[in-house]
C-alpha positions in Angstrom: -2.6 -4.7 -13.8 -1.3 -6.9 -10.9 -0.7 -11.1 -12.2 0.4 -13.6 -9.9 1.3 -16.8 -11.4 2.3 -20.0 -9.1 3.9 -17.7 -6.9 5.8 -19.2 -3.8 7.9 -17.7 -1.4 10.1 -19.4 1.7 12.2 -17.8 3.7 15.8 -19.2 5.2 13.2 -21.4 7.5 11.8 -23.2 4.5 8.7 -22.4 5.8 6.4 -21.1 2.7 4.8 -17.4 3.5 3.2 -17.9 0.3 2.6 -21.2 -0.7 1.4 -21.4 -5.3 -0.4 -18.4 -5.3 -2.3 -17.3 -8.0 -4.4 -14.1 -8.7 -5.2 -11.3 -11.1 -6.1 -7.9 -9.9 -7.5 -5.4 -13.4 -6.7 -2.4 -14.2 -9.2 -0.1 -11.9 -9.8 -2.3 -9.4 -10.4 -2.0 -5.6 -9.2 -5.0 -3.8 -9.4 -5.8 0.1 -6.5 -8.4 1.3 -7.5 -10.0 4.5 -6.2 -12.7 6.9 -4.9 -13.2 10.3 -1.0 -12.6 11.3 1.4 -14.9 9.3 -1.1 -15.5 6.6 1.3 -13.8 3.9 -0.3 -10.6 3.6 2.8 -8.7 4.2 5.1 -10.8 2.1 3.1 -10.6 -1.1 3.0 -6.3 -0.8 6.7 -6.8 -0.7 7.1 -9.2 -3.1 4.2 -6.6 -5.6 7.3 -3.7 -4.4 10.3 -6.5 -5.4 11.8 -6.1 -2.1 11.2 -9.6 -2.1 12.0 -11.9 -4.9 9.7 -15.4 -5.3 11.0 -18.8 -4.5 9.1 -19.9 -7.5 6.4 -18.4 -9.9 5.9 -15.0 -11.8 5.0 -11.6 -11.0 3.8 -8.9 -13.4 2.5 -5.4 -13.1 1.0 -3.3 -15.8 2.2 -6.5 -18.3 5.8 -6.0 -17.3 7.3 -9.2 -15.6 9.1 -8.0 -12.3 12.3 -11.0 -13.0 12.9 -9.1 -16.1 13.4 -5.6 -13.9 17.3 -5.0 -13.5 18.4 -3.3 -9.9 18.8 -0.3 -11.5 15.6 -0.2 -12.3 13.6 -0.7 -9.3 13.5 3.0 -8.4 11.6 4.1 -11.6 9.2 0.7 -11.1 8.3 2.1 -7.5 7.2 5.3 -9.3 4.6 3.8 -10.5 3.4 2.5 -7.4 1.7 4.7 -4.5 2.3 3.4 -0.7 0.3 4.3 2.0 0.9 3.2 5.7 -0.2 2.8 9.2 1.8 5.3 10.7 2.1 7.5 8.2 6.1 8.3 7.7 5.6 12.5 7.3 8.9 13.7 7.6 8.2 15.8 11.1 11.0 18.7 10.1 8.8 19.6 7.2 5.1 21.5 7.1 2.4 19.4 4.8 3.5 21.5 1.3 6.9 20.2 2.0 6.0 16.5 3.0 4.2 16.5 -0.5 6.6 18.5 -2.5 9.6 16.0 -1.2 7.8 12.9 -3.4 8.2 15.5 -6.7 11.6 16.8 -5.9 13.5 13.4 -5.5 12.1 12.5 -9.0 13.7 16.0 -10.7 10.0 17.2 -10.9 10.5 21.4 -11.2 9.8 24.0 -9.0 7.3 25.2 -11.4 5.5 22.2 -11.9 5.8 21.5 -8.3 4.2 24.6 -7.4 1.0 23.8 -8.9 1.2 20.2 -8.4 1.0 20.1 -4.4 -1.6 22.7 -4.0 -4.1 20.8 -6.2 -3.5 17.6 -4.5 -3.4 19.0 -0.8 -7.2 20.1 -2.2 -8.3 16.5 -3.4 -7.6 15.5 -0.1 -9.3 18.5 1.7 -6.3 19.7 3.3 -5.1 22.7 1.1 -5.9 25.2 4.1 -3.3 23.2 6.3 -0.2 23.8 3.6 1.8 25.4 6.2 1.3 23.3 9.2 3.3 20.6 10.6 2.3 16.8 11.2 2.3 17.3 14.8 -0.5 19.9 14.8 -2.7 17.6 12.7 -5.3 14.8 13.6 -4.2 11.4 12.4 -6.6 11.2 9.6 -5.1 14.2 8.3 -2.0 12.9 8.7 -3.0 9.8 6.8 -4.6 12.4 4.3 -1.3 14.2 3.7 0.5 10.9 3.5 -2.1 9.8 0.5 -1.5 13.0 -1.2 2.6 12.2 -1.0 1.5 8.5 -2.5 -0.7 9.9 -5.3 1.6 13.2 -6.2 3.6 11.6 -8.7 0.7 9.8 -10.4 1.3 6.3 -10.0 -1.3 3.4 -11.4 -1.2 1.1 -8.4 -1.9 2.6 -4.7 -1.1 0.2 -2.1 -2.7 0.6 1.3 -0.9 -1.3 4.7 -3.6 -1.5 7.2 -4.3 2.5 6.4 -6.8 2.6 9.5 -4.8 0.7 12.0 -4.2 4.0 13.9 -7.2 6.1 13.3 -10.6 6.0 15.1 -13.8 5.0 13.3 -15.1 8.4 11.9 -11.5 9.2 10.7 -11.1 5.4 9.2 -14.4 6.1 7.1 -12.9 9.4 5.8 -9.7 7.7 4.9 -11.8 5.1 3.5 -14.0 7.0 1.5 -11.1 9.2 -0.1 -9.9 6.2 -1.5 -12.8 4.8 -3.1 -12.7 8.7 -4.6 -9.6 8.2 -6.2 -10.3 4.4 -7.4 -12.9 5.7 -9.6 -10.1 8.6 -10.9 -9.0 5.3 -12.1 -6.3 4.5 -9.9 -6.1 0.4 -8.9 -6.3 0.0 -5.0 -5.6 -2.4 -3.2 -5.5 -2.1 0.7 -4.2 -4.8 3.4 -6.7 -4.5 6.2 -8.2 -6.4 10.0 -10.9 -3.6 9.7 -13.6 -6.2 8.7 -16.8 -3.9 9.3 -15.2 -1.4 6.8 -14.3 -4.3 4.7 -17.8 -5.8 4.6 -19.5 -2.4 4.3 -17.8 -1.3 1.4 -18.6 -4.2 -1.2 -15.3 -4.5 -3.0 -14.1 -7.6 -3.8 -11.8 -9.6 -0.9 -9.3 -11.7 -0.9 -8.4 -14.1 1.9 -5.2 -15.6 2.9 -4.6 -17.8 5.7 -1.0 -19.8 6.6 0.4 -18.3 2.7 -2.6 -19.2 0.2 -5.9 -17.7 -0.8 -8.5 -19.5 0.9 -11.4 -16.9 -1.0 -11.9 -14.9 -3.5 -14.6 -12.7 -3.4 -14.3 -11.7 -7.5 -11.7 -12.1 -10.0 -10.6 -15.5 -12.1 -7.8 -17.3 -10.1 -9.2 -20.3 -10.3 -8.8 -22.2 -6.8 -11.2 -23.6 -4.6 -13.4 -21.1 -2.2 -13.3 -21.8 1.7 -17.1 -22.6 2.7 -15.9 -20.6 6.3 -18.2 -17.9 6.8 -16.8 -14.8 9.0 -18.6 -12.8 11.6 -17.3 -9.7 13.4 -17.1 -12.1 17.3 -15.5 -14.9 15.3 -12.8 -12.7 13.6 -11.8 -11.4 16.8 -11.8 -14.9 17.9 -8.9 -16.0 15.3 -7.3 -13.0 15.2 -6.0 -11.6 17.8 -2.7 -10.2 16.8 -3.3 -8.5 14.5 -0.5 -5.8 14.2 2.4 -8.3 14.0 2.5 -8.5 10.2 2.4 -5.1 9.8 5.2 -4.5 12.4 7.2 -7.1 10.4 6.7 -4.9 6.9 7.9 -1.8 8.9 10.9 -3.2 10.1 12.2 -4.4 7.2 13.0 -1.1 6.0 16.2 0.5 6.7 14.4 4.0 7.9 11.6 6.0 6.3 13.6 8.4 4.6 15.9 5.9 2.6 12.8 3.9 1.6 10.7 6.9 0.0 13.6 8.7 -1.8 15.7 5.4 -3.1 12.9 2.7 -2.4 9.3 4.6 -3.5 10.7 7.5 -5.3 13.8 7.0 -6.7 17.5 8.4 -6.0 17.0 12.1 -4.0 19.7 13.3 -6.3 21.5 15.7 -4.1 18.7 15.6 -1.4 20.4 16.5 2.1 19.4 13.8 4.4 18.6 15.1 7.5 
């Protein structure tokens, strides 16, 4: 589902944020990324999104190779591709049906289909009571639950997570946690960019770790480099890590503002959507 091959990326710096990089994630998988800040994570999501090109290598998704994807094309690409952050991005005008109905409508999706579309995905996520309320009158995992449901509405094959916890407490990260290992066996591919390590060891799924722009360990999976011999514990990943929201911060600010980046980025053009 998701081939890396070789693939490098510098910046104006020359400094490589990914440095020969080579992985394959299958079709149905559910995939932890870990590492400290700077280790890359955030550059290869964007690179897997071709916001980024590579400096060198290949990147394919569902065998299609992302060089061979014209401009125009990126939109529909992004369809197939479900993106979940930390801090949600509801649009705060608009009650929960709305927030979920805008992923349908800025793809042409009819009012008819749409109709019965958002109330049986506001139930998968156990929020089709709430249809009518607004994101500030909900908890943050329901927030994060509504913002799952806008990632998963239009079907796509891949969901990709960006620390999906970061701003939830434990019970709600476990929820959030739990719905996605719900929809991985639906047969969805996950693959979530986390510093949550006791979820990350609790869960059993296979891990990959990146530190300064390679994979140091590979938990599963046939990319063929050498294992790190490091063994992690909770004290000393606190130890080396203790930044850990700068990547993330530098994912979010590379998009122009939420809006732009679900209707023309995720979603494709808003054809006639009123930006507001």
């Amino acid at each position: 589902m998701i081939k890396l091959e070789h693939v490098s990326k510098a910046y104006s710096a020359g400094i490589p944020a990914l440095n020969d990089v080579s992985l394959n994630i299958e079709q149905g998988e559910f995939v932890f990324i870990v590492g400290d800040s700077g280790s890359g994570k955030s550059t290869l999501i964007k690179l897997l999104l071709k916001e980024l090109e590579p400096t060198e290598g290949a990147i394919a998704i569902d065998g299609k190779y992302l060089n061979k994807i014209r401009r125009r094309q990126i939109p529909k690409f992004r369809r197939n591709i479900g993106v979940v952050f930390q801090d949600f991005r509801l649009l705060k005008d608009r009650n929960i049906y709305d927030n979920v109905a805008f992923a349908q409508k800025v793809i042409g999706e009819s009012g008819r289909a749409i109709r019965k579309n958002v109330p049986s995905m506001l139930s998968m996520v156990g929020l089709a009571a709430k249809y009518r309320s607004y994101p500030r009158q909900l908890s943050g995992g329901e927030q994060q639950r509504v913002a799952i449901a806008r990632a998963l509405i239009n079907k796509p094959k891949i969901l990709l997570a960006d620390e999906p916890t970061g701003n939830l407490d434990s019970n709600n990260a476990w929820e959030i946690m739990k719905l996605m290992e719900e929809i991985n066996e639906q047969g969805t591919t996950v693959v979530v960019v986390t510093h949550n390590m006791d979820i990350v060891r609790a869960m059993n799924k296979r891990i990959i770790t990146m530190q300064k722009g390679v994979v140091i360990e590979d938990s599963g999976g046939d990319a063929g480099y050498v294992r790190s011999e490091r063994t992690y514990t909770a004290e000393t990943w606190e130890e080396e890590h203790s930044e850990p929201a700068e990547e993330t911060d530098d994912l979010e600010d590379s998009l122009e503002d939420d809006l732009d980046f679900f209707a023309d980025g995720i979603f494709g053009k808003r054809g006639g959507e009123k930006r507001r």
